[in-house]
C-alpha positions as CSV (number, residue, x, y, z in Angstrom):
1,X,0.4,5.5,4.1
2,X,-0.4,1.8,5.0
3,X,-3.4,1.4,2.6
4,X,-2.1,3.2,0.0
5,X,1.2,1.4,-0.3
6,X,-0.7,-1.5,-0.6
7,X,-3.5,-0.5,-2.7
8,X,-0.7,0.8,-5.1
9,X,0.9,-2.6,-4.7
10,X,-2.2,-4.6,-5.5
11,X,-3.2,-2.7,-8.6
12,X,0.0,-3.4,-10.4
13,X,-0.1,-7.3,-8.9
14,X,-4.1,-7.3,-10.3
15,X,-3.0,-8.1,-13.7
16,X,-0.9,-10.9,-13.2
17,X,-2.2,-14.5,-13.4
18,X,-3.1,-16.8,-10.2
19,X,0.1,-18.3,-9.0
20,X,0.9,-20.5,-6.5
21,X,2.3,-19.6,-3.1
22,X,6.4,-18.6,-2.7
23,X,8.5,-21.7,-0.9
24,X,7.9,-20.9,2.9
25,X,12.1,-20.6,3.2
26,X,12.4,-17.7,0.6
27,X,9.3,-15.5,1.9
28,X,10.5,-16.3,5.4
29,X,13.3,-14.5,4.0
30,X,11.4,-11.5,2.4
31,X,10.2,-11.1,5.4
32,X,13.2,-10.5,7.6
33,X,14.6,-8.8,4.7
34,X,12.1,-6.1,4.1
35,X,11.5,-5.7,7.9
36,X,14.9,-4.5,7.9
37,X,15.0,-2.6,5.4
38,X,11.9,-0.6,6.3
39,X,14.0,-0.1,9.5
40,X,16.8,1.3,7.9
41,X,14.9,3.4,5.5
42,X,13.2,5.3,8.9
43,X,16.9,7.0,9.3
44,X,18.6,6.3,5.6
45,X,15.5,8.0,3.5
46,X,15.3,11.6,4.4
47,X,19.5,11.8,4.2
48,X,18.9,10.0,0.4
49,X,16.7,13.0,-0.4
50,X,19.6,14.9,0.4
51,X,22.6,13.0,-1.2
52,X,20.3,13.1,-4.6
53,X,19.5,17.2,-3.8
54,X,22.3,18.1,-6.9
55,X,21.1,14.9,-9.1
56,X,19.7,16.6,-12.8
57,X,16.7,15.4,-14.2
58,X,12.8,15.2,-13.1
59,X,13.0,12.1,-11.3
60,X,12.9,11.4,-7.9
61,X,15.8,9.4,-7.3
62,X,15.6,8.9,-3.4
63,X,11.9,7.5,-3.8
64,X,12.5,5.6,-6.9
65,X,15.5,3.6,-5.6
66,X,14.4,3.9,-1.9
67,X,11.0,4.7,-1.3
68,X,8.0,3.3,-1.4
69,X,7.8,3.3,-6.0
70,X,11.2,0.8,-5.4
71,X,9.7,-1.2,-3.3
72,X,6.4,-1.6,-4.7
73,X,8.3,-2.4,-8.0
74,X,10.7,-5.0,-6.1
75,X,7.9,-6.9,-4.9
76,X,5.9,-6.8,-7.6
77,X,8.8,-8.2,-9.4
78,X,9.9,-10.6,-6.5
79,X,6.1,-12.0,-6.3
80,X,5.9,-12.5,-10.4
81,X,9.6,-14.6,-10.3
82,X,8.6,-16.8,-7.7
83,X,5.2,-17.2,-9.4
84,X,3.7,-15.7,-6.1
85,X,0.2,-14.9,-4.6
86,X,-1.3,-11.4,-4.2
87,X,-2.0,-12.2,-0.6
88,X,1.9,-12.6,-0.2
89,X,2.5,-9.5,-2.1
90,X,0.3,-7.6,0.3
91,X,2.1,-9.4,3.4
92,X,4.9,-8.2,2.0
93,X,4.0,-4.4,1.7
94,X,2.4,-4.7,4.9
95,X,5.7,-5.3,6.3
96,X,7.5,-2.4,4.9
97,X,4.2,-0.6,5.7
98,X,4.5,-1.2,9.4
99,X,8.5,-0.9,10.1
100,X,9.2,1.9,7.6
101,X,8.9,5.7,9.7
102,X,10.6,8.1,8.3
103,X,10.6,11.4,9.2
104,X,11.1,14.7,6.8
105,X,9.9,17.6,8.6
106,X,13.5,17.4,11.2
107,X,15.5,20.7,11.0
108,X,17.2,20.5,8.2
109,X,20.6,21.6,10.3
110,X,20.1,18.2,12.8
111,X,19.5,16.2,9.8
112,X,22.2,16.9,7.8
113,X,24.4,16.2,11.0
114,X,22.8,13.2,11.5
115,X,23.4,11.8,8.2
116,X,27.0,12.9,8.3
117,X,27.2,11.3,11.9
118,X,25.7,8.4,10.6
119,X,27.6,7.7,7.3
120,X,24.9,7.8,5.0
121,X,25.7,9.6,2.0
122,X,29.0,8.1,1.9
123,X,27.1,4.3,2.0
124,X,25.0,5.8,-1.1
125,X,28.2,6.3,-2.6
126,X,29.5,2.7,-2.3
127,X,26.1,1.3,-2.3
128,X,27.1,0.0,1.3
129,X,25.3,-0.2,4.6
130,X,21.8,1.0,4.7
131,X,21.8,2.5,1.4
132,X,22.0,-1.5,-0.3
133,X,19.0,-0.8,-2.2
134,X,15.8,-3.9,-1.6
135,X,16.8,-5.0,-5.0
136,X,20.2,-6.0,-4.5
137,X,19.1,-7.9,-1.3
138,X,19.1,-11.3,-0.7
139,X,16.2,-12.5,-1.4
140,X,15.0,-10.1,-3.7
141,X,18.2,-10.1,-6.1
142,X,17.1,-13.2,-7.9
143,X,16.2,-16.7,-7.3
């Protein structure tokens, strides 16, 4: 998954100009930020799957606001506003790379407690919790 997270990541990055590196604050930010949330996502993301089960249309709404599509967008976006560098794109999806595990093939009856026990559907609902989407985290909600 590692590889082709980032792989994905770079090709979409490949077509922007050279840009000089992020201010070391705000990536030491990104970091910690999208650390956690590939944390979070190991439990949130297979109960998202579930919250969107009834949700009409083709699209995949748990991957495309929580899975890796979101946050290959994110930083892509996130690296072209702070006029960033491919190698800190890929540092970046390294990091979710390495802290995200979720798991889908759990019984569907333990997951579904699990995400009850846990609160998660009602956090998608509020956008609360562990179901903040990357985008509306600091510091990838804007400069």
């Amino acid at each position: 998954m590692r590889a082709l997270f980032i792989a994905a990541l770079l090709a979409g990055a490949a077509a922007a100009p050279a840009a000089a590196e992020i201010d070391a604050d705000r990536m030491k930010a990104a970091h910690a930020a999208i650390e956690q949330y590939a944390r979070e996502m190991s439990d949130f993301l297979p109960c998202a799957y579930i919250g969107y089960a009834d949700s009409k249309g083709d699209a995949d709404l748990a991957e495309t606001t929580y899975g890796v599509t979101a946050v290959t967008g994110i930083i892509g976006k996130f690296i072209g506003d702070g006029d960033g560098t491919l190698a800190e794109a890929a540092e970046l999806a390294a990091d979710y790379a390495a802290n995200a595990r979720p798991v889908f093939d759990r019984d569907i009856r333990e997951l579904a407690r699990f995400c009850r026990d846990r609160k998660f559907l009602e956090q998608m609902y509020r956008l609360s919790g562990a179901a903040v989407p990357l985008n509306l985290r600091p510091p990838f909600n804007g400069p």
